[in-house]
DOKOL-11092 format. One record per atom (N, C-alpha, C, CB): residue in one letter; x, y, z. Coordinates in steps of 0.2 Angstrom, whole numbers, plus 5000, padded with zeros to 4 digits. Each point is the difference from the previous one (the first is absolute). Glycine has a CB too. Layout:
BEGIN
aXYZ ...
END
This chain:
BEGIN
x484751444939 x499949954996 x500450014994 x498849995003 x501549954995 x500750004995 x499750004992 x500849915010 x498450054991 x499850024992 x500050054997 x499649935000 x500350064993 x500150054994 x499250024999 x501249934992 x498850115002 x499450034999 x499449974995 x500850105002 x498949944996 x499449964999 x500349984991 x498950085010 x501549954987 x500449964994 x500349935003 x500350124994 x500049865012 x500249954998 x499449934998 x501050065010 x499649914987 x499649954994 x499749945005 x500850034988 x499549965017 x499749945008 x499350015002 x501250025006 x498649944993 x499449975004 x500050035006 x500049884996 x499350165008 x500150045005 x500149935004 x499350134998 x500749805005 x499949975005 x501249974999 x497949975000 x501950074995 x500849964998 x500450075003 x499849914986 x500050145012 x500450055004 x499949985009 x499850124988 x499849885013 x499749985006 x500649965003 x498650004996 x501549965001 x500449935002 x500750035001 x499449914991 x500850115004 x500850004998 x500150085005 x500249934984 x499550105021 x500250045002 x499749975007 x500150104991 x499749845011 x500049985007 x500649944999 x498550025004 x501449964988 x500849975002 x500450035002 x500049964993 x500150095006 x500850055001 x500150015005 x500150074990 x499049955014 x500250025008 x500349925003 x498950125001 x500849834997 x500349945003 x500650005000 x499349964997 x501150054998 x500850004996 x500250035006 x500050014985 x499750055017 x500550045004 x499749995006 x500550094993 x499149875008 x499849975008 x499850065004 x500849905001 x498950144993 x499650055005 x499249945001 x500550154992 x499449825007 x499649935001 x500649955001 x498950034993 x501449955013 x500549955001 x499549924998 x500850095011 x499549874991 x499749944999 x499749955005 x500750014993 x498749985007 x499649985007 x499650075000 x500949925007 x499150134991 x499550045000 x499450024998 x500749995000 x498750025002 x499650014999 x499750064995 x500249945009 x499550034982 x499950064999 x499350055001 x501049954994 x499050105004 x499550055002 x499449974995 x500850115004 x498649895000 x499649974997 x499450024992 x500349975013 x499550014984 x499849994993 x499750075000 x499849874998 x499850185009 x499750045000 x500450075002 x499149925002 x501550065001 x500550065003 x500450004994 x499949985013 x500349944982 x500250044993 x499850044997 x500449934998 x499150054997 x499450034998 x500150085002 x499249875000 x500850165007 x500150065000 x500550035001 x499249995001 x501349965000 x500950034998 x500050024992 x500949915009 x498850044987 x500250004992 x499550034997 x500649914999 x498750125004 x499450034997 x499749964995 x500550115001 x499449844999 x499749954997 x499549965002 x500850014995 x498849945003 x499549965001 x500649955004 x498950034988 x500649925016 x499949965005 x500349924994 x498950095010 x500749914985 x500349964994 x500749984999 x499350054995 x500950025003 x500850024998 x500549975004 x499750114995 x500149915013 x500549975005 x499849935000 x500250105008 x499549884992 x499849935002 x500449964993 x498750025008 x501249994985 x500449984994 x500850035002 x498850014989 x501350035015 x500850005000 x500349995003 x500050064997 x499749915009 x500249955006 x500049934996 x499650065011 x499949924987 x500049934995 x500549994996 x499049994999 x501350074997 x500849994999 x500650005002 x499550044996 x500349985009 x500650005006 x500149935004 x499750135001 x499749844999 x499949945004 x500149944996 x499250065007 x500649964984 x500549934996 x500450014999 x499549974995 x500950095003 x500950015000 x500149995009 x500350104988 x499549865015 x500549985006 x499950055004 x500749944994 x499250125006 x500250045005 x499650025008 x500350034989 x499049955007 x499750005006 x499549945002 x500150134998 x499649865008 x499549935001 x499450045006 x501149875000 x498450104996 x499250035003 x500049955006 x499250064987 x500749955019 x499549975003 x499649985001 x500350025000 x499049974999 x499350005001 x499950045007 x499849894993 x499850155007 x499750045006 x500550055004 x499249915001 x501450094995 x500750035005 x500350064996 x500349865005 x499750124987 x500150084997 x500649964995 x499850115012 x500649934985 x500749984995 x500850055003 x499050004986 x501449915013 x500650025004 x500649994994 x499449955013 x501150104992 x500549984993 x500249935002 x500650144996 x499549814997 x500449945005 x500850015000 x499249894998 x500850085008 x500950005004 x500249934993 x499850035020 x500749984979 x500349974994 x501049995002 x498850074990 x501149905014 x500949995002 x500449954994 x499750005015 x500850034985 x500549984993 x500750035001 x499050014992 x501349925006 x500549985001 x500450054994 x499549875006 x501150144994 x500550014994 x500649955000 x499650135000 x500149824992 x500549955001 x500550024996 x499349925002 x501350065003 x500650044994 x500549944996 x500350135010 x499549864986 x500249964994 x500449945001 x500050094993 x500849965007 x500549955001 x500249985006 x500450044992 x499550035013 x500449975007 x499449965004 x500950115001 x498549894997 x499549965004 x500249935000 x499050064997 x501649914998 x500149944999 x501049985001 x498750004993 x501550065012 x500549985005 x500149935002 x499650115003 x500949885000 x499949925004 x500050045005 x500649904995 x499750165008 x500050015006 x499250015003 x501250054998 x498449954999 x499350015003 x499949925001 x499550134993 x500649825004 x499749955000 x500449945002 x499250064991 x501749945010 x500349965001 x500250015006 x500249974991 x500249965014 x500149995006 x499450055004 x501549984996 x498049995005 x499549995004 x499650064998 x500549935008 x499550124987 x499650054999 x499449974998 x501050084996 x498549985006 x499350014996 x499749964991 x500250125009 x499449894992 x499549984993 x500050084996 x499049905007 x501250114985 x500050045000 x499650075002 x500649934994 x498750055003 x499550035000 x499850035009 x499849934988 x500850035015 x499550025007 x500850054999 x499049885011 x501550104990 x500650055001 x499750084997 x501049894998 x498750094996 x500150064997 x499450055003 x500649944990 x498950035012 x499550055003 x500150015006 x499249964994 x501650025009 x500050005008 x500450064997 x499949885010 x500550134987 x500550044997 x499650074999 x500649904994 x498850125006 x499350044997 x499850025006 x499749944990 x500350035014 x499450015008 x499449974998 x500450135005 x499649814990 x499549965001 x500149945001 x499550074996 x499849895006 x500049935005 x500149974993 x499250005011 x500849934986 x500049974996 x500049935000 x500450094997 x499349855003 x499949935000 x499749974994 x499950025012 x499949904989 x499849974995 x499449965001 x501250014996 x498549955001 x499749945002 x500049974997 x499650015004 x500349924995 x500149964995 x499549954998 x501150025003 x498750004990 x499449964997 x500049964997 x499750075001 x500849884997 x500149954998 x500749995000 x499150014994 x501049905006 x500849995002 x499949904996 x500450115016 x499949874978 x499949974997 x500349964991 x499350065009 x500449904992 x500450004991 x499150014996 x501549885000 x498850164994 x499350024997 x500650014992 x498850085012 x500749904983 x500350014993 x500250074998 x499349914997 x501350105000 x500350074999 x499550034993 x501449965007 x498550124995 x499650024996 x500650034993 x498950025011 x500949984984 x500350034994 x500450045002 x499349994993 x500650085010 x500650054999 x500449975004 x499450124998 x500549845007 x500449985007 x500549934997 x498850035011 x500949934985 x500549944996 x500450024995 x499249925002 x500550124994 x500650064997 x500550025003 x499350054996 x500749975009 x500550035004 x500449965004 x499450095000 x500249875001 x500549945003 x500149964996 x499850015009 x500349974983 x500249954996 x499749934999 x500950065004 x498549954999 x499649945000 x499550004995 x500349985011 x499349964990 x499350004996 x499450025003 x500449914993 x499350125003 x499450025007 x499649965004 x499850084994 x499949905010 x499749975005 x500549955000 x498850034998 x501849995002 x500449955003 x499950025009 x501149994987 x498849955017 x500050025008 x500650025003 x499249935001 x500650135002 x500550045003 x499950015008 x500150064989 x500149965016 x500050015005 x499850085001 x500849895001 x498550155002 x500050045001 x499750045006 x500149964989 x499950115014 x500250025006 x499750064996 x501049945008 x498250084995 x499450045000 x500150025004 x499449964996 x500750115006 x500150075006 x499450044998 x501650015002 x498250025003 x499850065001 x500450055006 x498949934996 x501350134999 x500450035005 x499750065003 x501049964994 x499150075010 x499550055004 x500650075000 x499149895008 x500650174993 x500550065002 x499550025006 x500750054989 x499349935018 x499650055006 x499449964999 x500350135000 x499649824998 x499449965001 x499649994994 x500050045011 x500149974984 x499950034993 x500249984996 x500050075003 x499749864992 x500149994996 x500350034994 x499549965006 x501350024990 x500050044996 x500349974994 x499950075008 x500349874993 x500549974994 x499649915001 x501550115001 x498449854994 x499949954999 x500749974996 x498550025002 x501949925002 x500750024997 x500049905001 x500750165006 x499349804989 x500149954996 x500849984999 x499050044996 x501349935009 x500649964998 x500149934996 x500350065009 x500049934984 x500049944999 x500649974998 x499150014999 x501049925005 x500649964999 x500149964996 x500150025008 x500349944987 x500049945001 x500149945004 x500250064993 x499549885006 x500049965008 x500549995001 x499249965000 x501250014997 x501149995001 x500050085003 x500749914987 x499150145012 x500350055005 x499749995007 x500150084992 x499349935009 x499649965004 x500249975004 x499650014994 x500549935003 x500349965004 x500549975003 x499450004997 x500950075000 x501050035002 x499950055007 x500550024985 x499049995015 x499850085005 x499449955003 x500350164991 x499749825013 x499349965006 x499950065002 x500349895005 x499850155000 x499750075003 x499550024993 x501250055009 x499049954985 x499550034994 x499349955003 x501050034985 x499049935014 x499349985002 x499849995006 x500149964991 x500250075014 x499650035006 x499650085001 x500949905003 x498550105001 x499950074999 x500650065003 x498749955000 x501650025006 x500650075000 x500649964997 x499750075012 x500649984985 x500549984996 x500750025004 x499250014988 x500650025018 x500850025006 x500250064996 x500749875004 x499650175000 x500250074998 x500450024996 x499650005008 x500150024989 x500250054995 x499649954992 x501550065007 x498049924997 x499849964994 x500349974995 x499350065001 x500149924992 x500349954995 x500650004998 x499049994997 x501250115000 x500650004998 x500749955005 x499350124995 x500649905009 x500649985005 x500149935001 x499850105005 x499649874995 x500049915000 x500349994993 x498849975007 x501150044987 x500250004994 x500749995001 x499050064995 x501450005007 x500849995001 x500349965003 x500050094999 x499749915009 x500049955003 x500149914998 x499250115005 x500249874987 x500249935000 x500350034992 x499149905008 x501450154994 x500549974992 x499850054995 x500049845002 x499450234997 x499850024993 x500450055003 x498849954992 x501850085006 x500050075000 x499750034995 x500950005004 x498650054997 x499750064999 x500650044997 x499049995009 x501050014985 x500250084994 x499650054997 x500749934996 x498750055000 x499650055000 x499450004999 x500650044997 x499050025002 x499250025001 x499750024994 x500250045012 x499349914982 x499750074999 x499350034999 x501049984996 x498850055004 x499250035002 x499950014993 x500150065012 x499449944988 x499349994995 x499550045003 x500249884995 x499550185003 x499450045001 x499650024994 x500650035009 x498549954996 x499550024993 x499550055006 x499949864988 x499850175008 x499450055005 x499549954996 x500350165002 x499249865002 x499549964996 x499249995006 x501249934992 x498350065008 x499650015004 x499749935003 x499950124994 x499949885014 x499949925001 x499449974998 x500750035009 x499549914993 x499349964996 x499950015008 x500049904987 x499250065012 x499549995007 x500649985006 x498749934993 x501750015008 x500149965006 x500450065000 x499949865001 x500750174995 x500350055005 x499650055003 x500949994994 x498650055003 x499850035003 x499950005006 x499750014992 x499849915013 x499949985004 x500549985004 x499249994994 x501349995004 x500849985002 x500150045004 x500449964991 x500050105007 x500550065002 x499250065001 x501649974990 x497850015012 x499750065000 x500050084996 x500149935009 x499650064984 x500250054997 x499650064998 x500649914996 x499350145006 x499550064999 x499849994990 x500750105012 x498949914985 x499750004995 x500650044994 x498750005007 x501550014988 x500450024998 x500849985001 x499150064999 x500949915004 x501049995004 x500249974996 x500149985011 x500450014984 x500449964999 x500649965001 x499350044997 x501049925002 x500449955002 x500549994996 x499349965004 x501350025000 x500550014995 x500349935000 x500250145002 x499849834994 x500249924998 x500849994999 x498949984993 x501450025014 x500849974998 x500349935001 x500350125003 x499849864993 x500449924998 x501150035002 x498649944984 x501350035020 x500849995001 x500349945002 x499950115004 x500749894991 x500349924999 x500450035005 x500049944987 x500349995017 x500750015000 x500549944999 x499750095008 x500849944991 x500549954998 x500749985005 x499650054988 x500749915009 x500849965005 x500450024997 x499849905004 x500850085000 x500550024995 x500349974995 x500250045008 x499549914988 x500049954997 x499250034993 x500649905015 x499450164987 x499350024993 x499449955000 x500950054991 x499149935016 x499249955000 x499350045004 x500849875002 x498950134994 x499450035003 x499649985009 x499849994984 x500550005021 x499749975006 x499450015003 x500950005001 x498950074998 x499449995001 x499750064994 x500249945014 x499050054987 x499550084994 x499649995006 x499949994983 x499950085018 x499850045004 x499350044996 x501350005008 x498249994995 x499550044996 x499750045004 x499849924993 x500050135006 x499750055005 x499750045000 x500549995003 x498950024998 x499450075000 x500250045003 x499049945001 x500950124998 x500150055008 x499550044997 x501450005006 x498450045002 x499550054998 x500450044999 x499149985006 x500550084985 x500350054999 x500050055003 x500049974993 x499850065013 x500150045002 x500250005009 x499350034990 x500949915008 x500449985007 x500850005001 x499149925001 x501150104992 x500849994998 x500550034995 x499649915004 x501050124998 x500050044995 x500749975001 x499050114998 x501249894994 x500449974998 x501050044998 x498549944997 x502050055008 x500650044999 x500349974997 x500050055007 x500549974988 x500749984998 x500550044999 x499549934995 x501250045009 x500550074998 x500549925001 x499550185007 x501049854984 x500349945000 x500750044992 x498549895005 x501950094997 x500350024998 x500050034989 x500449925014 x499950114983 x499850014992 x500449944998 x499950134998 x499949804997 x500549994997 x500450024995 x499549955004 x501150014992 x500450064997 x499449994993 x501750015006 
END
């Protein structure tokens, strides 16, 4: 056992926690595991039956673990992607008949990756989204509701919106497949070269519907990125809003210094 002594200033059910974390960390408990039960902790750590049961409940709202009913506490399996900033938005991943990014990139990983689509429509553009695209809010936009999946698994609720002259520059936008290599590639396709990307990120913790949405353990939170992109012409073509689960994704950039 990795904890400290009887001076440390931690809650015994909190030392409890952060040393079945660590065996987690190093998959001395892999994921899908079963852990040892409330009575077989209790006499690994020499404590009351209480204490383990309050340090699994920690473990179970930070995400880590999920109780069963009548079955025991398992670590959960938590597959995650590593999105890498710049090159996820390659043309080579997504032009001349390439993938959707998000699948490219999790096939890139050794995982599965798909979408579904939960709305497809014109609906009034919200504030941060008519901001970004130069309009007035509730001005009607054309918009493309995904639910994307890694292995079956909800993990990102991802929000595209257009203007309807883009829209109705790009027909495939308002159908549910948009042909391969997706929206980006339709976009070039009628005439917007794509020049740049830029990303907006908040942490922050979900309300109810995500929770229920992306299936969220108690404690998880979410990471809110808004990404514009633009033409070569500096016109906003589409804002992209997106939930993802925070502990489903972790985030790379490797990009040159400027001067």
């Amino acid at each position: 056992m990795t904890m400290t002594g009887p001076t440390d200033a931690r809650a015994l059910q909190v030392r409890i926690a952060d040393d079945i974390r660590a065996k987690i960390q190093a998959e001395e408990y892999p994921p899908g595991s079963k852990l040892p039960t409330y009575d077989e902790l209790a006499e690994q750590y020499k404590c009351s039956i209480a204490a383990t049961r309050r340090a699994v409940e920690l473990l179970r709202q930070q995400g880590l673990v999920i109780t069963l009913h009548g079955k025991g506490s398992f670590v959960r399996e938590r597959p995650s992607t590593r999105r890498h900033g710049t090159e996820r938005y390659s043309r080579s991943r997504w032009l001349t008949g390439g993938q959707a990014i998000l699948i490219a990139e999790a096939a890139d990983q050794g995982w599965t990756g798909g979408q579904k689509l939960r709305f497809l429509g014109e609906a009034p553009a919200p504030a941060e989204v008519a901001e970004r695209l130069g309009v007035e809010a509730g001005t009607p936009v054309w918009v493309r509701r995904r639910t994307t999946l890694i292995n079956g698994r909800p993990n990102q609720l991802a929000d595209s919106y257009y203007e309807l002259s883009v829209a109705g520059a790009t027909p495939k936008l308002k159908q549910e497949d948009t042909g391969p290599g997706g929206g980006f590639a339709r976009l070039e396709e009628a005439g917007y070269r794509l020049d740049h990307i830029r990303e907006e990120f908040m942490a922050r913790m979900p309300v109810g519907p995500e929770i229920v949405a992306l299936g969220l353990p108690e404690g998880t939170p979410v990471i809110e990125l808004i990404r514009t992109t633009y033409d070569a012409a500096n016109r906003p073509v589409e804002v992209m809003v997106s939930i993802i689960a925070g502990d489903m994704a972790t985030f790379c950039y490797d990009f040159p210094i400027p001067d």
